[in-house]
C-alpha positions in Angstrom: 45.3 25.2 -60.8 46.7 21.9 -61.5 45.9 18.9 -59.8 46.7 14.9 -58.9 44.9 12.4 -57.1 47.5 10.0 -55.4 45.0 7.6 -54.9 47.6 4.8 -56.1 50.3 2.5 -55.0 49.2 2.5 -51.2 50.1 0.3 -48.5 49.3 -0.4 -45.4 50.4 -1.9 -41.9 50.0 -1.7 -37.8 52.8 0.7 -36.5 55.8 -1.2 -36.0 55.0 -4.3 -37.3 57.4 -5.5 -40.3 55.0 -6.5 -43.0 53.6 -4.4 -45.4 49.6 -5.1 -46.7 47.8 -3.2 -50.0 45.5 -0.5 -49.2 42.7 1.3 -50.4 42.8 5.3 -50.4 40.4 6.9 -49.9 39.4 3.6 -47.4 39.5 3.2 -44.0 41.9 0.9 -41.3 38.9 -1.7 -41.0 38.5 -1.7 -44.8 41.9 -2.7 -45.6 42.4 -5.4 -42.9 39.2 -7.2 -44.0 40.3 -6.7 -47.6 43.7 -8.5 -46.6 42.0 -11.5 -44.4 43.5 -9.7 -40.7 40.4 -9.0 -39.2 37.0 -11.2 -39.4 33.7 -9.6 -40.1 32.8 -6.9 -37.9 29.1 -7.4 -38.1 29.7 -11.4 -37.7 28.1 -12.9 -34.3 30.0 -11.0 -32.1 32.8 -9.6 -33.5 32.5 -6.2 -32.9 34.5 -6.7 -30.0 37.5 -7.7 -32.0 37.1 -5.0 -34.1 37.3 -2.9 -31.2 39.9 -4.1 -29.7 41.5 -3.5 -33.3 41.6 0.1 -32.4 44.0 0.3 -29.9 46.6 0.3 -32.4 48.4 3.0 -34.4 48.1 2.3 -37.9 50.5 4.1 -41.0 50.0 4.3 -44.5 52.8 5.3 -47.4 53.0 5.6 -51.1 55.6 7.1 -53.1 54.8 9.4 -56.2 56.2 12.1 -58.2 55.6 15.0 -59.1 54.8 16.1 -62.7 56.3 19.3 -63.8 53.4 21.3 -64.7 52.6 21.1 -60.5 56.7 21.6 -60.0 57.0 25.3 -61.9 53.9 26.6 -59.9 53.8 29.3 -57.1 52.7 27.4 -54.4 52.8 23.3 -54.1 49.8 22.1 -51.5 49.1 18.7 -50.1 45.5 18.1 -49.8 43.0 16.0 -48.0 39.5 16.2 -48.1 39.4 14.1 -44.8 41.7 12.0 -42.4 40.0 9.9 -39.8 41.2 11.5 -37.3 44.6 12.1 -35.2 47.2 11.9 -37.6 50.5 13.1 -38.8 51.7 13.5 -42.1 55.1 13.1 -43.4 56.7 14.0 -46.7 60.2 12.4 -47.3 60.5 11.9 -43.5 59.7 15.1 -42.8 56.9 15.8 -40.1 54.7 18.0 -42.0 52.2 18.4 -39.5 49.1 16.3 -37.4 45.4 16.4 -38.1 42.5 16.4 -35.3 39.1 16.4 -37.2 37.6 14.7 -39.3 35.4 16.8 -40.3 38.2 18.8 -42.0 40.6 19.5 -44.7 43.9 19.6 -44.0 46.6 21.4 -46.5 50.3 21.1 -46.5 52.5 23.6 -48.0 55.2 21.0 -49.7 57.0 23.9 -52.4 60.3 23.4 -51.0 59.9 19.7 -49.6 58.7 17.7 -52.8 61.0 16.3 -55.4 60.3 15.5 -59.4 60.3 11.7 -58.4 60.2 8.8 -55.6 58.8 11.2 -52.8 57.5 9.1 -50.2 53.9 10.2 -48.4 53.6 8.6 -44.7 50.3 9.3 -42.9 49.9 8.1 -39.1 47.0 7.1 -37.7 46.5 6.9 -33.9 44.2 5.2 -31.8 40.9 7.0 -31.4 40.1 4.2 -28.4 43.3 5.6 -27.0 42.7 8.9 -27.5 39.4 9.5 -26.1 40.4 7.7 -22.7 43.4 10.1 -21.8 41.2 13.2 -23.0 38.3 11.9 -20.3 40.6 11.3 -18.1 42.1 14.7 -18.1 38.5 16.4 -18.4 35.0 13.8 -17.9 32.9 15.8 -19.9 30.0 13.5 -20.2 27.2 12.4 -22.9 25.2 10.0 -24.8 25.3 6.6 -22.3 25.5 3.8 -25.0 29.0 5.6 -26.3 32.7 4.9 -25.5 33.2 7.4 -22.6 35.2 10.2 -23.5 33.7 10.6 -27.6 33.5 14.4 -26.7 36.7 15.2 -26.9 37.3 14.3 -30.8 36.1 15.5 -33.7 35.2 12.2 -35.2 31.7 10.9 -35.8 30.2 10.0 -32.4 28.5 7.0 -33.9 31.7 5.1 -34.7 31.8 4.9 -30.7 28.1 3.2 -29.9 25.0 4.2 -30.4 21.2 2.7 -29.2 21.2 1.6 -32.4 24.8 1.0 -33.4 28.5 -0.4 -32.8 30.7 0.4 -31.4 33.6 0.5 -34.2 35.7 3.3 -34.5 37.5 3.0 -37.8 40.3 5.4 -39.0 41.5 5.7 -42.4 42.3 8.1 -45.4 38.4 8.4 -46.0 38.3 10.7 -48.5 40.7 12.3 -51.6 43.7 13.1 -51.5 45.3 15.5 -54.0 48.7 17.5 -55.6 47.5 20.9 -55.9 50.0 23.3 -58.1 48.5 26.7 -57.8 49.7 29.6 -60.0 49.6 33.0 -58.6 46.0 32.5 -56.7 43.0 30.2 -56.6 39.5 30.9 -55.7 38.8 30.3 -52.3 34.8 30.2 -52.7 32.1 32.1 -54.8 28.8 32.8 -52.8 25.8 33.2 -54.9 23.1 35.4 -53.7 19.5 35.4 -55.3 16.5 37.7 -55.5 13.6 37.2 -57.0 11.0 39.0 -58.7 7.8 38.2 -59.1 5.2 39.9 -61.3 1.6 39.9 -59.5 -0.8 36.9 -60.4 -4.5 37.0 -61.7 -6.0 35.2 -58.2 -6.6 35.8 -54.8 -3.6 37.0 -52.4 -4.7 33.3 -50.7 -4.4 31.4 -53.2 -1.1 32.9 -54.6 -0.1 32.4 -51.0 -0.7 28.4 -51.6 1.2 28.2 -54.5 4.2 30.0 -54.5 6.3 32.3 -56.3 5.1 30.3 -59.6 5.6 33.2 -61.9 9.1 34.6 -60.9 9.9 36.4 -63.8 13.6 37.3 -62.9 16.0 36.6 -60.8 19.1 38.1 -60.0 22.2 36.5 -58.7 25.4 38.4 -57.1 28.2 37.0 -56.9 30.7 37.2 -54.3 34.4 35.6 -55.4 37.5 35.4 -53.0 40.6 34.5 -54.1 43.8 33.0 -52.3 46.7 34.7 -53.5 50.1 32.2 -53.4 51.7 34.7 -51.5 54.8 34.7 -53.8 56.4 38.1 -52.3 56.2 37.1 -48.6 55.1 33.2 -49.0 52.2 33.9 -47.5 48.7 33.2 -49.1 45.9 35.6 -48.3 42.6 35.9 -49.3 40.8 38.5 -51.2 37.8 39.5 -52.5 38.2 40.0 -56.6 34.6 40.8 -57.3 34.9 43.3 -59.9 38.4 42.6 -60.8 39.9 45.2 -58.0 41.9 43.3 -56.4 46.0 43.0 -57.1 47.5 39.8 -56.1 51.5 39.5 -55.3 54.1 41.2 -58.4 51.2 43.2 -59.1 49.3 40.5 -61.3 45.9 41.8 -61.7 43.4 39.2 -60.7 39.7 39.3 -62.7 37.3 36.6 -63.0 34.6 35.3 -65.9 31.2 33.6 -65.1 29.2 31.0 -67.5 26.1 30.4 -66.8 24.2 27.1 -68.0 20.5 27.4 -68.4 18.8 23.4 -67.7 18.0 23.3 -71.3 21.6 23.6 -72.0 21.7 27.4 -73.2 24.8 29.3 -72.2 25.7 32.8 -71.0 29.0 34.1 -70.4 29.9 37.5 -68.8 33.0 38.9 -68.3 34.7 41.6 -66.6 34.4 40.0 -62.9 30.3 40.7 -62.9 28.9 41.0 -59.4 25.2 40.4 -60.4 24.0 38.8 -63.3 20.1 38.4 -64.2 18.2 35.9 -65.0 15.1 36.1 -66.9 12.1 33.9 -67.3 13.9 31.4 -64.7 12.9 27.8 -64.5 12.8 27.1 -60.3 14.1 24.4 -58.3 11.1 22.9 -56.5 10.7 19.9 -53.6 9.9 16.5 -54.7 6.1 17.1 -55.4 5.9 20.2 -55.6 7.1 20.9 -59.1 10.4 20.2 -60.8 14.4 20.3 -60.1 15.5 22.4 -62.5 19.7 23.4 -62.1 21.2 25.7 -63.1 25.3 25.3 -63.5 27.5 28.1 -63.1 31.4 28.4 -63.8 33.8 30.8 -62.7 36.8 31.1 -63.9 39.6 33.4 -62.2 42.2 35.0 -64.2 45.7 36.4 -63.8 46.9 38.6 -66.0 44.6 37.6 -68.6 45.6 33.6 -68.1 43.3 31.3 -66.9 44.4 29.9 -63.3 41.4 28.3 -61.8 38.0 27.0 -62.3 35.0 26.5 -59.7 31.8 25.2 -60.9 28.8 24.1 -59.4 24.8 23.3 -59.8 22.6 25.6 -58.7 18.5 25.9 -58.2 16.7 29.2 -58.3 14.4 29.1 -55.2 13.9 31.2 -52.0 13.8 28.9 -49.1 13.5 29.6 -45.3 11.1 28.5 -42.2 8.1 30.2 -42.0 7.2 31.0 -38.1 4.5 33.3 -37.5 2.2 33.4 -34.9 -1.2 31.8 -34.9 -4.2 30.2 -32.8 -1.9 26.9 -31.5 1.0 29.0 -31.0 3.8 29.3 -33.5 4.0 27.4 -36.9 7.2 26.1 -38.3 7.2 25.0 -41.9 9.6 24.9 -44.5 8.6 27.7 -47.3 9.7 27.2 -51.0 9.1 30.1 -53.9 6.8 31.5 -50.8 5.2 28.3 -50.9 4.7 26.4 -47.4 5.4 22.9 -47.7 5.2 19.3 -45.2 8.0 18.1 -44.7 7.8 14.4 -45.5 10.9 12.6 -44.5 13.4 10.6 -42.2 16.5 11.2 -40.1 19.6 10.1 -42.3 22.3 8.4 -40.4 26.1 7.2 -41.9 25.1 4.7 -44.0 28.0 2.6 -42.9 30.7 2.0 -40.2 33.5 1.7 -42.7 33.1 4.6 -44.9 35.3 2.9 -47.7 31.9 1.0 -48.8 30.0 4.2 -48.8 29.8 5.4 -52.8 27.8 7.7 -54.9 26.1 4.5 -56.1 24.8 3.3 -52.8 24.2 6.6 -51.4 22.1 7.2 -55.3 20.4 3.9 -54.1 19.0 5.0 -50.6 17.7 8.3 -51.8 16.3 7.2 -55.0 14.6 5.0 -52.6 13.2 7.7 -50.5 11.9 9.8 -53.5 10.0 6.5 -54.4 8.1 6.6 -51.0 7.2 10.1 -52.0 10.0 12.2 -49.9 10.5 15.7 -50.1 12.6 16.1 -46.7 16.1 14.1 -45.1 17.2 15.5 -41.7 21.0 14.9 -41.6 21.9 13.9 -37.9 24.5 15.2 -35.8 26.5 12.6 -34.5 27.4 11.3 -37.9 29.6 13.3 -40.5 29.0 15.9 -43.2 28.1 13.9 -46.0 30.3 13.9 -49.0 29.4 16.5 -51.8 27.5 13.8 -53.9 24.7 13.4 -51.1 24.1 16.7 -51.7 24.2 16.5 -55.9 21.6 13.5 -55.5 19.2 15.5 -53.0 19.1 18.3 -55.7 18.8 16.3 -58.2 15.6 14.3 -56.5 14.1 17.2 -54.7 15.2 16.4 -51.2 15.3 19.4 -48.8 18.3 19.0 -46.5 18.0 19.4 -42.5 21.6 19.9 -42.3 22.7 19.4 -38.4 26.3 20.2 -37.3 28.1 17.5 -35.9 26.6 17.9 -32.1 24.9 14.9 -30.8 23.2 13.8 -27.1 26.8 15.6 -25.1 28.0 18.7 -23.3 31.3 19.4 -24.2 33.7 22.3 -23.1 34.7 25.3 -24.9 38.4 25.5 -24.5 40.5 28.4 -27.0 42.0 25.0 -28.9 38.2 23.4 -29.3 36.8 26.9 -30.2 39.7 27.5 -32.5 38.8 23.5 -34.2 35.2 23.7 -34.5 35.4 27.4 -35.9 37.7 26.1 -39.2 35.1 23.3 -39.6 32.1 25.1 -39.3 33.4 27.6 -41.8 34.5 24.6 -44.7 31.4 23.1 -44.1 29.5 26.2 -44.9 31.0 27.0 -47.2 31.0 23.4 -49.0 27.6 22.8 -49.0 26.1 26.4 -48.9 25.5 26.9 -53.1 23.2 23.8 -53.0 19.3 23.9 -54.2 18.5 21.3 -51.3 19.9 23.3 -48.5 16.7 24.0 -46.5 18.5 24.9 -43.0 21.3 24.7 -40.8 21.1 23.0 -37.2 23.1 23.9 -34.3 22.4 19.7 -32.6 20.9 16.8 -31.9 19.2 16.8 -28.7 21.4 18.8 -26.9 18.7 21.8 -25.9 17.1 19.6 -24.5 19.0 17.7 -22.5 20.7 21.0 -20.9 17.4 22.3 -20.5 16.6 19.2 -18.1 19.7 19.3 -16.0 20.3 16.0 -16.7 23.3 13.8 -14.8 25.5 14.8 -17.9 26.1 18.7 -17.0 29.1 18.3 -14.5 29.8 21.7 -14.3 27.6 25.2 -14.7 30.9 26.6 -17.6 29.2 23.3 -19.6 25.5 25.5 -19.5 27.8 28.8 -20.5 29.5 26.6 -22.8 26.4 25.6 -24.7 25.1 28.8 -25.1 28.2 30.2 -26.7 28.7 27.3 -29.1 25.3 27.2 -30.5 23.6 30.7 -30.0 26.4 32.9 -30.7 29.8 31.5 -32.8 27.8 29.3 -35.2 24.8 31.4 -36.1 27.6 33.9 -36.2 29.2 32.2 -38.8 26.2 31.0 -40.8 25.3 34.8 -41.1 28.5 35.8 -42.3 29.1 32.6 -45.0 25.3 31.8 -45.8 23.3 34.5 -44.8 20.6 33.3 -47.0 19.8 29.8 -45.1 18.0 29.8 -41.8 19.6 29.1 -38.9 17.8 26.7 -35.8 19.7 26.2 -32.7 19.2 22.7 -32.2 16.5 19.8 -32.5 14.7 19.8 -31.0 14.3 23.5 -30.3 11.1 26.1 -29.7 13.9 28.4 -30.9 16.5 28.6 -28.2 17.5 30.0 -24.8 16.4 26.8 -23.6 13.1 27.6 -23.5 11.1 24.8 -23.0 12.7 23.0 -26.3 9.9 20.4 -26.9 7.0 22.3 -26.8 4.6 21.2 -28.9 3.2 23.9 -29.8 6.3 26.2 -31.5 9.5 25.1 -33.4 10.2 21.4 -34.1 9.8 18.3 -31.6 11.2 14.5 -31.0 8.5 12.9 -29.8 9.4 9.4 -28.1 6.2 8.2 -25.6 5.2 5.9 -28.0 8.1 3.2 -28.0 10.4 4.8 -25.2 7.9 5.6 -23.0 5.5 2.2 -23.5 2.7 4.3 -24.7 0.2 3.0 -27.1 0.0 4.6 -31.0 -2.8 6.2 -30.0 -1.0 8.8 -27.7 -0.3 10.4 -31.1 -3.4 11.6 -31.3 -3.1 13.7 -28.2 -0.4 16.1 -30.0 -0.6 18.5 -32.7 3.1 19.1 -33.2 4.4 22.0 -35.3 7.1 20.1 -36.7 7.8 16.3 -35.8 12.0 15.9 -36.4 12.0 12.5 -34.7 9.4 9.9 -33.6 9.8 5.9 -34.7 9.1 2.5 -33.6 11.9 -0.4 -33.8 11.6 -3.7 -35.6 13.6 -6.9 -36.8 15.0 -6.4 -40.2 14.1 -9.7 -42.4 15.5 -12.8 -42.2 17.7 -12.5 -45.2 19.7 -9.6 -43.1 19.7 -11.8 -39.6 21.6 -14.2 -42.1 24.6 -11.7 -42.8 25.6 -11.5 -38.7 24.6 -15.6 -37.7 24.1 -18.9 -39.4 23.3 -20.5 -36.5 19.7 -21.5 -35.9 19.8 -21.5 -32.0 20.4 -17.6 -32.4 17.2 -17.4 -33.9 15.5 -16.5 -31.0 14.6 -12.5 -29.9 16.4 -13.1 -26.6 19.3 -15.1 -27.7 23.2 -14.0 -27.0 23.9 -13.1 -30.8 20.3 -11.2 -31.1 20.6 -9.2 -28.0 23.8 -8.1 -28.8 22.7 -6.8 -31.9 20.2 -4.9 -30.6 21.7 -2.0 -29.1 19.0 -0.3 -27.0 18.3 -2.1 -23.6 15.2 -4.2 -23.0 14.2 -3.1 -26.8 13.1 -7.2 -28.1 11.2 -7.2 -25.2 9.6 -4.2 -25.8 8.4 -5.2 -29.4 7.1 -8.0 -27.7 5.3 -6.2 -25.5 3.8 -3.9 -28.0 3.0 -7.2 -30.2 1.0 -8.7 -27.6 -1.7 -5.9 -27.8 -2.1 -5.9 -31.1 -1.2 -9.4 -32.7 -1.9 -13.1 -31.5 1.6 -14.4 -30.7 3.6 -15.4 -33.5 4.4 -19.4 -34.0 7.9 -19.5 -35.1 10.7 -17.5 -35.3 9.7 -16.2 -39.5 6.4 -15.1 -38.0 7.9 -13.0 -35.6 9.9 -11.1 -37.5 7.3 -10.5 -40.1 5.1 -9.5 -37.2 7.3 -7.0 -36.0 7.7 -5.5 -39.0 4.0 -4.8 -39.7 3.9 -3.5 -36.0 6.3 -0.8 -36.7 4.4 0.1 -40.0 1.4 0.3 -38.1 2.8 2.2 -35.2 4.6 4.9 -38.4 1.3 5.1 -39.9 -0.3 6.3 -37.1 1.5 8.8 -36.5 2.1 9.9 -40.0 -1.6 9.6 -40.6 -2.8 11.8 -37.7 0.0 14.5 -38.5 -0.8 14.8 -42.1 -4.6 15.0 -41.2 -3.4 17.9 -39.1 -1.9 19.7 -42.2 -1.5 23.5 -41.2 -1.4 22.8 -38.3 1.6 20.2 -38.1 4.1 20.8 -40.6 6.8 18.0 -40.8 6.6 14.2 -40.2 10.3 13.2 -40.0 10.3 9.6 -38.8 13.6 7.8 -37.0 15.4 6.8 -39.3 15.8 6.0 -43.0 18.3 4.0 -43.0 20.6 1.4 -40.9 24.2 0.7 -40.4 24.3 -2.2 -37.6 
């Protein structure tokens, strides 16, 4: 397969306005339009409002390219995005290609007999998600999370562009991630799953102590390999997908399709097998262990498909040989819940990742390298992805691996109901299955999580459920089509239903004594740190305490001194969660004489919140066994 970014030559402008301003692809509406001096800071005082209001607009973006001829002779001519924020069309030579309604997404375009050797011109339209949201509410008030732009349940886009407790409300749109010219000759690989078992040879010891420590002396492992292949559909123009393990398979004039695999060892030895293997074994292996609890060695492995004998596509990726799951066996408290590595149980030490940004643009491998290396300083072995951000981009995933980060991978559900109609189902399905797919060969991949919070709410009746179908709804999103299609894409990676969860059916979804808990009496509910100690959680996935950042930050949003104050206009505003300065306050006053100025305060606050993490993260690691993950709220920021 050949390919070409078109990341070049773009420009930008409001739909139906004459002039014409330089974009950045991949990049966002809000990026550009700050770039070009058309929209003030977003974070500034209060202009998040603007920013909103910013959003009301369609917005287009064009380039022109051609098209080499090494992409012209092939098969089948795709254009391909790796994610367009969020309803949009796409045009090719003024030719409506087709729209795009998730962000979450890739999109493909079959252009064969639309592009031209030179001066094509590429339009994509953006429309407003402010726009959009209120005529889908309007038509269907499906409810959910109160600080949020009513009606965010009815697009696939990252809830928290919409308002959070803890964040704007600015809903960018953009070109956000790659766009490429894809020239695919005869077929492509779709996906390769990798399967592993290991073997482990019995260790001198006790059975409890080998239980402690793991399968430490693997002496083998074997991978199988599953490949699928696209074919380009030259006899009938339509591709198809097939599964070429073991070279079987015929694509379209007959071409026989096989594939060859490389495998490369971390020390850099290589080992190549032909004749589309299905298995291959590896001896002696060198596992991939959590931060702490040994090392990260990867493994790479290449697969390259053939036609014919000539080469016509490549996938490679890094792998780590480990078994992981949740151990949940029942015991004197109840039920544990802890992540288990190489048989090894492990505490989860962590936080709940958020998007580290509102205008994904500024969001690079560097900065998200920064945050984690970060987190591995302060002794991490866990991140919790949240649902009501986005899949993170495949480097997030490269860096976990690389630093020993087990990933709590949520799907994209967050504090809503939402209803199942055929067009939704149809949606979510496509993006589950990418997703999966995506991110399933990685070392860090500790589970997959139906949502955020949304057990639990149904399970209360809360004033969001409208409708009984919204219950029926539920149940069929997250206990039967995506545990369906985890099984069938990654059978090999546990499944929960939601966080938190005692494991579904809505049965009683915070207990503390089975599955995994968000615990928020202390802070929410006014109670003093030393409620902690009256819980033994299996599993904390959420439990924090808020504070002022420093100084230094308060000096990005104002320059004005009277907005130093915790209850002034520009401070309030910035903190998202009602009566939350007054709460730190109130906590502040029973443990701290009152701070004298405005400096004090702040660095008051902040030593509040690390007393009020410590405690809990204290008291749960003294219960080790017992309590098996401290996940605190959150790692990082983005208001």
């Amino acid at each position: 397969m050949t390919e070409k970014t078109l990341h070049t030559g773009w420009k930008m402008r409001r739909l139906g306005e004459m002039e014409w301003l330089p974009a950045t692809v991949p990049g966002s509406v809000y990026g550009d339009l700050l770039a070009n001096g058309r929209m003030e800071n977003p974070f500034w005082k209060d202009n998040e409002d603007k920013a909103l209001e910013l959003m009301e607009y369609d917005y287009e973006y064009t380039m022109q390219f051609d098209c080499p001829e090494d992409i012209l002779d092939k098969d089948r001519i795709l254009l391909h995005f790796d994610g367009l924020d969020t309803i949009a069309d796409v045009f090719l030579n003024g030719e409506h290609l087709g729209d795009a309604f998730n962000m979450h997404r890739i999109w493909e375009y079959d252009i064969r007999e639309k592009v031209k050797p030179a001066e094509n011109e590429l339009r994509v339209v953006l429309h407003s998600p402010n726009k959009y949201i209120r005529e889908a509410f309007r038509e269907c008030r499906t409810l959910g999370n109160d600080d949020t732009l009513e009606g965010f349940v009815h697009i696939r886009k990252a809830h928290y562009m919409f308002g959070w407790d803890w964040g704007a409300h600015l809903p960018d749109a953009g070109i956000f991630r790659p766009v490429t010219l894809l020239g695919i000759d005869r077929g492509r690989i779709d996906n390769v799953l990798i399967l592993q078992q290991h073997e482990r040879v019995p260790e001198a010891g006790s059975d409890r102590a080998i239980a402690a420590l793991g399968n430490r002396s693997v002496s083998r492992v074997t991978l199988q390999l599953q490949v699928t292949e696209e074919t380009a559909g030259i006899t009938d123009g339509v591709p198809k997908l097939m599964d070429v393990t073991g070279g079987r398979v015929f694509g379209g004039c007959g071409q026989h399709m096989s594939y060859q695999a490389e495998i490369t060892a971390p020390d850099g030895t290589k080992a190549v097998y032909e004749d589309s293997p299905t298995e291959i074994v590896i001896e002696e292996p060198k596992l991939w262990w959590p931060n702490g609890y040994g090392a990260q060695d990867l493994y790479t492995v290449k697969v390259v498909l053939y036609s014919d004998g000539r080469e016509i596509d490549c996938w490679e990726k890094r792998i780590g040989l480990r078994t992981m799951n949740m151990r949940r066996e029942k015991d004197e408290w109840g039920e544990c819940f802890a992540h288990e590595v190489n048989g090894a149980a492990v505490f989860a030490m962590g936080a709940d990742y958020i998007p580290e940004d509102n205008l994904l643009g500024r969001v690079t491998p560097e900065t998200t390298r920064k945050l984690l290396e970060k987190a591995r300083f302060a002794n991490f072995n866990a991140i919790r992805v949240w649902g009501g951000g986005y899949y993170p981009s495949d480097w997030f995933y490269d860096i976990c691996d690389e630093l020993g980060l087990m990933v709590w991978q949520d799907f994209m559900f967050a504090c809503a109901v939402y209803e199942l109609t055929p067009a939704f189902e149809a949606n979510i399905r496509q993006e589950f299955i990418e997703n999966v797919k995506r991110i399933r060969h990685h070392a860090s991949l500790g589970l997959w999580c139906g949502n955020n919070e949304m057990e639990q709410f149904v399970f209360e009746r809360n004033s969001w459920l409208t409708k009984a179908s919204e219950v029926r709804d539920y149940f069929l999103m997250f206990e039967r089509i995506i545990p369906e299609i985890v099984h069938t894409y990654d059978p090999q990676t546990f499944y929960w239903p939601a966080s938190p969860s005692s494991g579904g059916c809505l049965d009683e979804p915070n207990d503390p004594n089975r599955g995994d808990v968000h615990y928020w009496a202390v802070w929410h509910g006014n109670k003093p740190f030393s409620e902690y100690r009256k819980y033994f959680f299996r599993y904390a996935s959420e439990f924090g305490f808020q504070a002022f950042p420093s100084l230094k930050t308060i000096e990005t949003f104002t320059d004005d001194p009277e907005d130093y104050n915790a209850f002034s206009y520009i401070c309030e505003k910035h903190q998202r969660q009602y009566s939350a300065n007054g709460k730190i306050m109130g906590y502040m006053q029973q443990t701290y004489k009152y701070p004298s100025g405005f400096d004090t305060f702040i660095y008051a606050s902040q030593l509040l919140q690390a007393d009020a993490i410590r405690y809990g993260v204290e008291h749960f690691r003294r219960n080790r066994g017992r309590c098996m993950g401290a996940i605190y709220w959150q790692l990082n920021d983005c208001w």
